[in-house]
N, C-alpha and C positions, 0 to 999 in steps of 0.2 A: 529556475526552481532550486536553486542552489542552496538557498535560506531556510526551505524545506527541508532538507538534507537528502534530498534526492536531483539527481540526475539522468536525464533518459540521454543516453549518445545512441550513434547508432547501432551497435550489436549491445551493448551492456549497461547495467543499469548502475550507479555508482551512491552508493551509501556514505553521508556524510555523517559521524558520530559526534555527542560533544566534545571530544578529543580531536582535535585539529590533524595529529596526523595517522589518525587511526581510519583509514576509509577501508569500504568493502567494495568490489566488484563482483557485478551477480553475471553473468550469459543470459541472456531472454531466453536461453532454451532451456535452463536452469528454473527460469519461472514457471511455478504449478498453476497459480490462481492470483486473479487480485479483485481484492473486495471493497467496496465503499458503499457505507451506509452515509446517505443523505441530511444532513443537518437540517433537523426541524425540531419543532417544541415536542410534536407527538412521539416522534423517534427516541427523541433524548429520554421521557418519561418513560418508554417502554424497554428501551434498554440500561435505567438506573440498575437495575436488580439485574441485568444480563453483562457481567463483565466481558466476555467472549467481546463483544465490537462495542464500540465508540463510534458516535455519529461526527462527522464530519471528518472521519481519519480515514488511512489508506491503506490494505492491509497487504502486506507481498507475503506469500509464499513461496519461499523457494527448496529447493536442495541444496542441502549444505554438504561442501567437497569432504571435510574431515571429518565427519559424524557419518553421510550416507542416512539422512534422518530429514524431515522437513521441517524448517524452520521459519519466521517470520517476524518482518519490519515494519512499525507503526510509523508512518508521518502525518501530519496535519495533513490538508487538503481542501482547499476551497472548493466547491463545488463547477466554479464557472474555468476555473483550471485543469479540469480533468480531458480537456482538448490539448492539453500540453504533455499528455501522454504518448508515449511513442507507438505509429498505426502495429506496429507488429505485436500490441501488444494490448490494443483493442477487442482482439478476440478471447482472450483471457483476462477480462474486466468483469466484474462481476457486479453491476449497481444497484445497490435496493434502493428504489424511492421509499418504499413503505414497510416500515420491519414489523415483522408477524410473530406474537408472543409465541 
């Protein structure tokens, strides 16, 4: 998932930016929530007007060391990849099949 610009290792999650040597490393116990709205036609319509999520992204929330504030990382996401998540981090996956105006 590298082209994503995410990587799951085992304790931390690794932020690739379009800056080649600009990366982030998060701690999984640093991670609040992760959120993914499902890519479909009804989704997409219902969230045109809801900028807050984009369907078919991946959204991380974490703690941020210098701030002490919660911050967060969009990546694309296929849907049939979200088994390439890391298990510790399945419990803090949050997936809407179906978004509720």
């Amino acid at each position: 998932m590298r082209r994503l610009g995410l990587t799951f290792e085992n304790e931390y999650l690794i932020i690739q930016t379009i800056l080649p040597w600009l990366k982030r490393k998060i701690n999984y116990s640093d991670i609040k929530e992760l959120r993914y709205v499902r890519w479909t036609w009804g989704n997409y319509f219902k969230t045109i007007y809801n900028h807050d999520y984009t369907p078919g992204s991946l959204y991380v929330y974490f703690d941020d060391i210098n701030t002490g504030k919660v911050k967060y990382y969009t990546a694309p996401l296929r849907y049939k990849n979200i088994e390439k998540i890391h298990q510790k981090l399945h419990k803090k996956l949050n997936l809407i099949e179906k978004f509720e105006v």
